[in-house]
N, C-alpha and C positions, 0 to 999 in steps of 0.2 A: 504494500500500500504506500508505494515511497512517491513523492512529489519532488518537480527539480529542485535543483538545490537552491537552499535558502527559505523552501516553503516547509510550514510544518505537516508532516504526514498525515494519513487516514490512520483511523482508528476502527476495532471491529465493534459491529452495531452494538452488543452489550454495553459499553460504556455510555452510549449515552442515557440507559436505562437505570445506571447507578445515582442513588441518594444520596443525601448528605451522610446515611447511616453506613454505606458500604464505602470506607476511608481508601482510597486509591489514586495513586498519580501516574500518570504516564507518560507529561509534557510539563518543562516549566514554565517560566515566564520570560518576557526581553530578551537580552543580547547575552542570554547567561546556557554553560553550556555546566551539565552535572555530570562527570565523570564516577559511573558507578561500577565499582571491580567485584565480581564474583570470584570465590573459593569456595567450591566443593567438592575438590579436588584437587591435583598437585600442588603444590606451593608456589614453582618458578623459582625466580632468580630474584631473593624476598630484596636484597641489598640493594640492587639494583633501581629496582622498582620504589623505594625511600629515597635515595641518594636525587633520582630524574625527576619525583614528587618537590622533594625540598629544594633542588633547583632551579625549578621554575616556579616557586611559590604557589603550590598549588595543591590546595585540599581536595582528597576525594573522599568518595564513599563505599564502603568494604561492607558486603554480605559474604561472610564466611563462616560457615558450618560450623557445629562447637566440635569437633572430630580436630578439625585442624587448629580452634584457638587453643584445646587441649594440650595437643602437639607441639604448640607452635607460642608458648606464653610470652614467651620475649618480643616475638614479632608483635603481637597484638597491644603489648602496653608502649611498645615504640607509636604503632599507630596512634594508640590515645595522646601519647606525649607528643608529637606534633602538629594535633589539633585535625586529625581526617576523623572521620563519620564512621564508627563502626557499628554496625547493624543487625539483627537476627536472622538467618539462613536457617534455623533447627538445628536439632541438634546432630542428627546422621545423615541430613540429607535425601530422603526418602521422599516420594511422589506423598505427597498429603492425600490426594485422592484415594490410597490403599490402604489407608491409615481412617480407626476412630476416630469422632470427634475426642475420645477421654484421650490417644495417644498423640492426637495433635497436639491440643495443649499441654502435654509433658512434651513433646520434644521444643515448645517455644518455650514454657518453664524451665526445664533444665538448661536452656542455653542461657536465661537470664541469671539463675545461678553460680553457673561457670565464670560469666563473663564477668558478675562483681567479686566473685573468689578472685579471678587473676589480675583486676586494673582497680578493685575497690570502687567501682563507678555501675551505675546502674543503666542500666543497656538504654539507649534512645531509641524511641515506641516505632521502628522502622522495622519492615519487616521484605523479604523475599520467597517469592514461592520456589522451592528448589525446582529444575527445570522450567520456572514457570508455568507450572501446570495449577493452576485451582478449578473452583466452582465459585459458583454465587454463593452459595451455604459457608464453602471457606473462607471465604472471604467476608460475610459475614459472623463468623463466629472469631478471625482473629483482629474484627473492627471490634468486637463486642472486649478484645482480650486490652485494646488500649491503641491497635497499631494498625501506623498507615502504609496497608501492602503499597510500594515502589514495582512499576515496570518499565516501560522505556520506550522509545522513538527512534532511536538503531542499534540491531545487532548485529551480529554476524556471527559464520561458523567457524568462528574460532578456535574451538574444541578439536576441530580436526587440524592436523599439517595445511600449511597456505600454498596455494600453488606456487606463487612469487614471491614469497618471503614476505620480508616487514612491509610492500609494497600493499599487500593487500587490504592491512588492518587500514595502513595509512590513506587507502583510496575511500575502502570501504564507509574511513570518518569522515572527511574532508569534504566527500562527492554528494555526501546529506546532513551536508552540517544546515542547522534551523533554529532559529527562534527557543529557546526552552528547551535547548537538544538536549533528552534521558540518555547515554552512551553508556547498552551494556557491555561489556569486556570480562574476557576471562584469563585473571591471574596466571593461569599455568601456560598462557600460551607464548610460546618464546617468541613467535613473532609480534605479538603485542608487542612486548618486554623490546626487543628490537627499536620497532615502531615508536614506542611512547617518548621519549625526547622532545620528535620532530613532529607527530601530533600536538602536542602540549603548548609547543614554541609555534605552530603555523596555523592554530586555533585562536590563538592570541591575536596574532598577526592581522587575522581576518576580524577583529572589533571584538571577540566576543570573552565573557569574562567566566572562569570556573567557579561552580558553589556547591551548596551541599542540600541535599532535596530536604531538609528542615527547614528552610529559607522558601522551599517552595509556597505559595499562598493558595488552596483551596476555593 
């Protein structure tokens, strides 16, 4: 549902059937672009990806699985200490759809617990469908739980090897950059990790400023 660049995409018809009760974004506002990184899955090149953030002064937003904050504590209280968005993935990563309602909200429970064990801070009411798969029902029972599911306005298959290396992610952003661009990305993928510099520096470039989907207005 992509528009040329610069305009903001289509949406599929359910959203515009959503209330103020079913909490969901999936565009922001102005000349601001929200860089949001999934992990449910490899890690990558964690150094990397902090060193090219704090470079270019620029906050993102991290949905990462509690499998990996688990794993991975030092990464996650660096992310808190430099001021990026870390947000609720669940806790294994699992299709909610296959899941109770009683095991949905244990695996967003248990990730809010993990995540103030390891940084002392109380998770921000931000949440991601792993795969992005939900329902109406999911989505309202984790509006019901405090938190506003996050989706997006570009992805790509980044999960898989790129045919042209960091060329891809880089076209993939660039060629639909919009108004309120949601930009999902997947941490593991090295061509991201490649890519992200010279996204970050030619995002700018083009007017537009990085935020954090808390900032977004409803």
């Amino acid at each position: 549902m992509k528009k040329p660049k610069g305009q903001v995409p289509d949406f599929p018809k359910e959203t515009k059937s959503f209330t103020a009760k079913e909490k969901a974004v999936w565009v922001g506002q102005g000349k601001n672009v929200y860089l949001t990184i999934d992990n449910g899955g490899p890690m990558g090149d964690t150094a990397k990806l902090l060193k090219t953030l704090k470079e270019n002064n620029v906050k993102a937003n991290f949905f990462i699985s509690g499998n990996n904050v688990k794993a991975h504590p030092d990464f996650i209280k660096q992310l808190a200490a430099d001021g990026h968005l870390v947000a609720n993935h669940t806790m294994t990563h699992k299709d909610m759809n296959t899941l109770s309602d009683e095991q949905v909200r244990k695996e967003i429970t248990d990730f809010e617990k993990l995540y103030k064990s390891i940084t002392g801070q109380d998770v921000v009411k931000y949440f991601r469908f792993p795969y992005g798969k939900y329902s109406t029902h999911l989505l309202d029972l984790t509006s019901d739980m405090g938190y506003t599911s996050v989706f997006w306005s570009t992805a790509m298959r980044d999960w898989e090897p790129r045919a042209n290396g960091a060329e891809d992610p880089y076209n993939d952003i660039m060629n639909n950059l919009h108004p309120g661009n949601i930009i999902l990305m997947h941490q593991g993928s090295k061509e991201n990790m490649e890519a992200l510099d010279r996204i970050l520096k030619d995002v700018k470039k083009a007017g537009y400023s990085f935020g954090l989907v808390s900032e977004i207005k409803r």
